[in-house]
TIDODREN-790120 format. One record per residue (C-alpha): y, z, x. Coordinates in steps of 0.2 Angstrom, whole numbers, plus 5000, padded with zeros to 4 digits. Layout:
% residues N
- py  pz  px
- Y  Z  X
...
***
This chain:
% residues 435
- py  pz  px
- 5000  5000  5000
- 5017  4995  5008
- 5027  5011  5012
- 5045  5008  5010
- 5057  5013  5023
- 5072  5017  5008
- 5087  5023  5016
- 5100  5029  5001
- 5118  5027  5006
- 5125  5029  4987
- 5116  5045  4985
- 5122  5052  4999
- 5141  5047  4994
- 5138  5053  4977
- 5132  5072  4985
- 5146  5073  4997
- 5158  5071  4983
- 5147  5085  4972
- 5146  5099  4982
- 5165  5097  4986
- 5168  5097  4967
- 5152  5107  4958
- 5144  5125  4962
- 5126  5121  4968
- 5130  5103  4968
- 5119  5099  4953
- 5119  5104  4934
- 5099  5109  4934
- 5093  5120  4948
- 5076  5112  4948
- 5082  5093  4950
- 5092  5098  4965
- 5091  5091  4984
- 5079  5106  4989
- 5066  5103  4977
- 5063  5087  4985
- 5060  5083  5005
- 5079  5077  5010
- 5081  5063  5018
- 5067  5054  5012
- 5071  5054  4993
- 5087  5049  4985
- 5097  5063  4977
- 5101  5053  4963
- 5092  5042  4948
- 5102  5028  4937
- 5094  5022  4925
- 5074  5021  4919
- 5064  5012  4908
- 5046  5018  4903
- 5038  5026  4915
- 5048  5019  4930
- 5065  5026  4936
- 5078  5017  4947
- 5091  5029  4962
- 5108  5021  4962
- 5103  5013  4979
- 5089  5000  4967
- 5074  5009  4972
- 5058  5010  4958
- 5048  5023  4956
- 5036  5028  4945
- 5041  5046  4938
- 5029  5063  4933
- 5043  5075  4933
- 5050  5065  4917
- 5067  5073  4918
- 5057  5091  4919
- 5046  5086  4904
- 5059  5082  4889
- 5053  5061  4891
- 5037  5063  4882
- 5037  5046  4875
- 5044  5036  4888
- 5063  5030  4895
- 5073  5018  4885
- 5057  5017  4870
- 5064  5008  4858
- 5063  5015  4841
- 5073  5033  4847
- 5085  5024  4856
- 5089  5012  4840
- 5089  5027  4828
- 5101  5037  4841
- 5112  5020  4840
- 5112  5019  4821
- 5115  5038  4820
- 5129  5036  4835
- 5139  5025  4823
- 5138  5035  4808
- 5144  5050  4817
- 5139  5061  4829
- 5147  5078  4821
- 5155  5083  4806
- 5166  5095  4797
- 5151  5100  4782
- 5132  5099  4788
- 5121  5085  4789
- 5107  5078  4781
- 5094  5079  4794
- 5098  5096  4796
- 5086  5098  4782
- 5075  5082  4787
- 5070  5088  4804
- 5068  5106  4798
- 5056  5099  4787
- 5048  5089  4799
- 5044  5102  4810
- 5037  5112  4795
- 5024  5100  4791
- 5016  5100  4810
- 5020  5118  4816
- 5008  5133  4811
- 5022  5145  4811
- 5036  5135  4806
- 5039  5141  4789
- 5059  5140  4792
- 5069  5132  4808
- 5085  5135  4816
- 5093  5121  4830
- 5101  5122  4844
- 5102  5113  4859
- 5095  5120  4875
- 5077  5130  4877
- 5087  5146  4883
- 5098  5144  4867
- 5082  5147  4856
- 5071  5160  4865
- 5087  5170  4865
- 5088  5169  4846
- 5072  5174  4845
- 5072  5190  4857
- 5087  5193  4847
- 5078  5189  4828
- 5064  5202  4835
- 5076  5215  4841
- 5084  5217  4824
- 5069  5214  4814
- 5060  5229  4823
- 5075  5241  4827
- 5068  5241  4847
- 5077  5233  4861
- 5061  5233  4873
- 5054  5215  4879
- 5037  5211  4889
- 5039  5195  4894
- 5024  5182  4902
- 5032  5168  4912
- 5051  5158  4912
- 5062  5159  4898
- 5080  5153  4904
- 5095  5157  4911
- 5101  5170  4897
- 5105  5188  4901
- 5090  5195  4893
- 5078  5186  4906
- 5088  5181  4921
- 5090  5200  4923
- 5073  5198  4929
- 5076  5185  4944
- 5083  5184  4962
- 5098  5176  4952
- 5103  5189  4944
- 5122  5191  4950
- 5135  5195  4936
- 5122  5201  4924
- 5123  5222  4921
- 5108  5229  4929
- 5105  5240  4915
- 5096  5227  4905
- 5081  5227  4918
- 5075  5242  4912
- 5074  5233  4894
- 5062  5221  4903
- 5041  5223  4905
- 5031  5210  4914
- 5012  5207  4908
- 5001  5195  4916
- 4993  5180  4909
- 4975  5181  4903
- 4976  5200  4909
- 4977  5207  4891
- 4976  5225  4902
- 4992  5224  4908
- 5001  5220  4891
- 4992  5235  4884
- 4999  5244  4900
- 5015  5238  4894
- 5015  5247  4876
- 5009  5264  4883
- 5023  5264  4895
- 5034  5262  4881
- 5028  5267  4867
- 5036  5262  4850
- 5048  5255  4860
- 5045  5236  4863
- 5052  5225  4850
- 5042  5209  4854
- 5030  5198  4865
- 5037  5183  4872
- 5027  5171  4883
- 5023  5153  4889
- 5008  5144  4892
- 5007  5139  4909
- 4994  5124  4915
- 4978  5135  4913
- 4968  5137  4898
- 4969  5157  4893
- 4953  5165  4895
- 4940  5169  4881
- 4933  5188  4879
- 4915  5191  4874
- 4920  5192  4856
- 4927  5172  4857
- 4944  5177  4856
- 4957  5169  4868
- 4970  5178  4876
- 4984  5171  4866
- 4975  5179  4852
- 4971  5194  4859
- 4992  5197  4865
- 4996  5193  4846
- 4982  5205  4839
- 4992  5216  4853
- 5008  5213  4850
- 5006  5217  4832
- 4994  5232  4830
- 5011  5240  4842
- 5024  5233  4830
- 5030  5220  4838
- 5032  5202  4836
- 5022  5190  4845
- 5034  5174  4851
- 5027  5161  4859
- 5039  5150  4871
- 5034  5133  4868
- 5046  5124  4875
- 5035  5114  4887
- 5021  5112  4879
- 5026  5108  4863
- 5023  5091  4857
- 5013  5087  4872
- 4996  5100  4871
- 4996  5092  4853
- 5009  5088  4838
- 5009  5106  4833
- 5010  5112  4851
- 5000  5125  4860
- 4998  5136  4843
- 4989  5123  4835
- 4978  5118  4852
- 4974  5135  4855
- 4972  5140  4837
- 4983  5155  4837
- 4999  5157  4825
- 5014  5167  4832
- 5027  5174  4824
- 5040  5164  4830
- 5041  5150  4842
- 5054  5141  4853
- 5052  5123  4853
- 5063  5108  4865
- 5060  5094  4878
- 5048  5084  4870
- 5053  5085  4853
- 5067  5074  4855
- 5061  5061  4872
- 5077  5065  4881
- 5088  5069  4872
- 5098  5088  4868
- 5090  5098  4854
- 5079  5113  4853
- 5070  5123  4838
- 5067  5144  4836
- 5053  5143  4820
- 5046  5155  4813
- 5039  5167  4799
- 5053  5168  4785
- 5051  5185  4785
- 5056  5186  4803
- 5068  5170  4802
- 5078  5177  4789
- 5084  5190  4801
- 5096  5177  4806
- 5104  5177  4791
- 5114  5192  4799
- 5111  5188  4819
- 5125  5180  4827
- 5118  5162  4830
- 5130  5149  4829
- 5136  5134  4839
- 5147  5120  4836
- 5134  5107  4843
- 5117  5114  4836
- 5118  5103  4821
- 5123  5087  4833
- 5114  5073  4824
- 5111  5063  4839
- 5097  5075  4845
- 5092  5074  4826
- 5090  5059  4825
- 5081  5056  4841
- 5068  5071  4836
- 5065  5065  4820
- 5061  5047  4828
- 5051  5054  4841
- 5040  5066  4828
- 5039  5051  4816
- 5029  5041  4832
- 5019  5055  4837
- 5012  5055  4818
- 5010  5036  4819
- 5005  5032  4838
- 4990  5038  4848
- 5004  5047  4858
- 4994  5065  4862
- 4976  5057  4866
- 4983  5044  4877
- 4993  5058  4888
- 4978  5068  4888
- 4967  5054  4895
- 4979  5048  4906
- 4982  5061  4914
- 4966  5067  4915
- 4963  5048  4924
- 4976  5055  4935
- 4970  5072  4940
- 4952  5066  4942
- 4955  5051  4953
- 4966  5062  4965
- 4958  5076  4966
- 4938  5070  4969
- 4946  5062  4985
- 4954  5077  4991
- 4937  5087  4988
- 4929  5074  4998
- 4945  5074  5012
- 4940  5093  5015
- 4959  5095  5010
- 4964  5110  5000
- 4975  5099  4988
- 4974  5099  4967
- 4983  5092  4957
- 4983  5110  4944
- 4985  5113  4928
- 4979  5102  4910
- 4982  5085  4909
- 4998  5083  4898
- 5005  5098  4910
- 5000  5097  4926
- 5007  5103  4946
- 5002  5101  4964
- 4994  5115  4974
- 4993  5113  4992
- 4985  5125  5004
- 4983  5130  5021
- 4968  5137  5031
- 4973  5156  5023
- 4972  5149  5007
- 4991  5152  5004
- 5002  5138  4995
- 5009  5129  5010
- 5029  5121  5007
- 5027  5111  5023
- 5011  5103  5017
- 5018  5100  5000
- 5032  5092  5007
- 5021  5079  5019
- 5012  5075  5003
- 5029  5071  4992
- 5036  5063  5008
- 5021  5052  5008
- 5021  5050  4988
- 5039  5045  4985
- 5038  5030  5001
- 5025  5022  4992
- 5036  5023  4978
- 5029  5038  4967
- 5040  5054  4960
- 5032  5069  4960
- 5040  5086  4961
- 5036  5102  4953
- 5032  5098  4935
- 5018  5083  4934
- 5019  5076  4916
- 5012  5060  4908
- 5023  5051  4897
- 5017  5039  4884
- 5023  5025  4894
- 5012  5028  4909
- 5001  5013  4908
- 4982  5011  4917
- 4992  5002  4932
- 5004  5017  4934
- 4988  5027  4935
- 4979  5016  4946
- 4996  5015  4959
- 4998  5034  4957
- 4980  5038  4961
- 4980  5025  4978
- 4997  5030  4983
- 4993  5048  4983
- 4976  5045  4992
- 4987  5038  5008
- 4997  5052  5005
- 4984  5064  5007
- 4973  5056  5022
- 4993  5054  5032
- 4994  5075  5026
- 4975  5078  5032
- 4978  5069  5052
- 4995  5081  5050
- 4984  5096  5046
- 4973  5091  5059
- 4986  5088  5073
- 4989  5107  5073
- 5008  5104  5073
- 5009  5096  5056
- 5030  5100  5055
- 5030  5083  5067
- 5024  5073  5054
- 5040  5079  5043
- 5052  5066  5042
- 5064  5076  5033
- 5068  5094  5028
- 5054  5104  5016
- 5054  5110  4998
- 5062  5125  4995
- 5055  5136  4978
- 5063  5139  4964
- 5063  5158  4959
- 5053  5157  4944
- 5043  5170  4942
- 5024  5169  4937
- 5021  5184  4930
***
């Protein structure tokens, strides 16, 4: 496979003039320069169409981070784009409420377990804020135990290394349990007794574990979170629309009190959904939720397109076999390699995992392999999602790109110096905890 030799001259103007001009130089901590090898991948993408992305210097790649999951059915797909356009000239906000306020909201209802009422918004942080907040006046507690990332609201971010600016005192509010350890969310409760008002968790990229009487552990933390009087939330952000249409509940047959729902639902574009029991969701009928933008009908419009082909299209099965396909075909040749390389994780949610020779998750090894990945024109980074653009070539080209990739990482590992083979600087992490 011919390995390109980019160099990305527009990127680099465009990143001088940011970081004179923009904290962090970027928006999205996750999509900045450090989360990629510098030097060898451009800092900035223009345009995309399917599964393929191009930087502002002309290169194509073909893209897994997918924008960090919210392009679930592909970039540029037609029949979201036309509905954004049609809803773009009929208006974009108004004075009174909007018709697919009610639409949407009844969209989701059909295809979510839990959804029995729905509130918008725009961002994932936006909605599991709502619900911690929903949970806190439902139960009278102010306690969270909490599995997983959340966002960058008070509430959670206490918890992180970037927690500057936020009063310490709401740390003490925050309980950490860890996934398919039902031990340490029953820990949780003890410790604070009648004090915890809910559970709120993601599901990361592995399935949750099964106890002798067939109940999983998203069962078991309701069964929990309930028998203590709490509510059970289920942060669904990532993984809804792409474990199945009704998410992660409906795939792992459990039914959570309230749910927090964005990415996927709309392929790109800004909306995000807290649903929920009514008897739960009608505590924001007196919590102060509100935004100017959370009715925006160009995220409307784009979710109700994108559900509409979901419900039409073999959308779900085909991420699932594709990226089955994916993980399957690069990970047999790393097994065989003698390489400590997985691509992790299910196949509509996936991440890379390389190790060294103590079995620890090496960032220099990880860098060879995304140096190697994004010359032969593939974009990995943290995230690896399938979109339902991802055609069998994609596939194909992915899995014999990374299989160079991963012989040029094994003469590095080999070599005993393998930072020589570094053409550029290595990852850094970002803090998200995985608790």
């Amino acid at each position: 496979m011919r390995v390109l030799e980019n160099s990305f001259p527009i990127s680099e103007e465009l990143w001088e003039r940011a970081i004179r001009l923009i904290p962090a130089g970027t928006q999205t901590l996750s999509k900045g320069p450090d989360q990629f090898v510098r030097g060898v991948t451009p800092k900035y993408l223009k345009k995309g169409k399917g599964a393929h992305v191009w930087d502002v210097d002309g290169n194509r790649y073909i893209d897994y981070p997918l924008a960090l999951g919210p392009i679930l059915l592909g970039y540029d797909y037609a029949p979201v784009v036309e509905a954004v356009i049609r809803q773009i000239r009929e208006g974009t906000t108004f004075t009174l409420m909007h018709p697919l306020e009610v639409e949407v909201a009844e969209l989701l209802a059909s295809v979510i377990p839990c959804a029995e009422m729905v509130r918008f918004a725009k961002n994932g942080a936006d909605v599991t804020s709502a619900a911690v907040k929903a949970a806190r006046a439902y139960t009278g507690r102010e306690h969270i135990a909490y599995c997983g990332y959340h966002g960058c609201q008070d509430w959670y971010a206490v918890t992180t290394p970037r927690n500057k600016g936020i009063p310490k005192v709401l740390a003490a509010l925050m309980h950490p349990f860890e996934y398919n350890n039902i031990g340490s969310l029953e820990k949780a409760f003890a410790e604070n007794p009648g004090n915890i008002a809910c559970v709120i968790m993601e599901v990361p990229g592995t399935d949750p574990v099964i106890d002798k009487n067939g109940k999983n552990f998203l069962q078991l933390a309701k069964e929990v979170a309930n028998k203590n009087g709490a509510l059970f939330i289920l942060d669904e952000i990532v993984t809804g629309f792409r474990y199945s249409i009704g998410g992660a509940q409906k795939h792992y047959k459990v039914t959570p009190d309230l749910a927090c729902f964005g990415k996927g639902m709309a392929n790109g574009f800004a909306v995000s959904a807290l649903v929920g029991k009514k008897e739960f969701m009608k505590e924001l009928n007196e919590v102060f939720f509100s935004m100017t933008y959370s009715g925006d009908t160009v995220g409307l419009a784009a979710a109700k397109a994108t559900i509409k082909e979901l419900l039409s299209k073999p959308v779900i099965p085909h991420i699932w076999d594709k990226g089955g396909k994916l993980h399957r075909g690069i990970n047999n040749f790393a097994e065989k390699s003698g390489i400590d390389f997985r691509i992790t994780g299910k196949p509509p949610r996936g991440g890379i995992s390389v190790k060294n020779k103590k079995g620890e998750e090496d960032l220099l090894l990880r860098s060879i392999f995304l140096q190697e990945t994004i010359k032969r024109g593939i974009l990995f980074g943290g995230p690896v999602f399938i979109s339902y653009s991802h055609t069998e070539e994609d596939i194909e080209k992915t899995i014999a790109a990374s299989c160079e990739a991963i012989e040029f990482l094994k003469v590095a590992i080999e070599s005993g110096e393998p930072a020589r083979f570094l053409e550029g600087e290595p990852v850094g992490v970002v803090f998200r905890q995985r608790k």
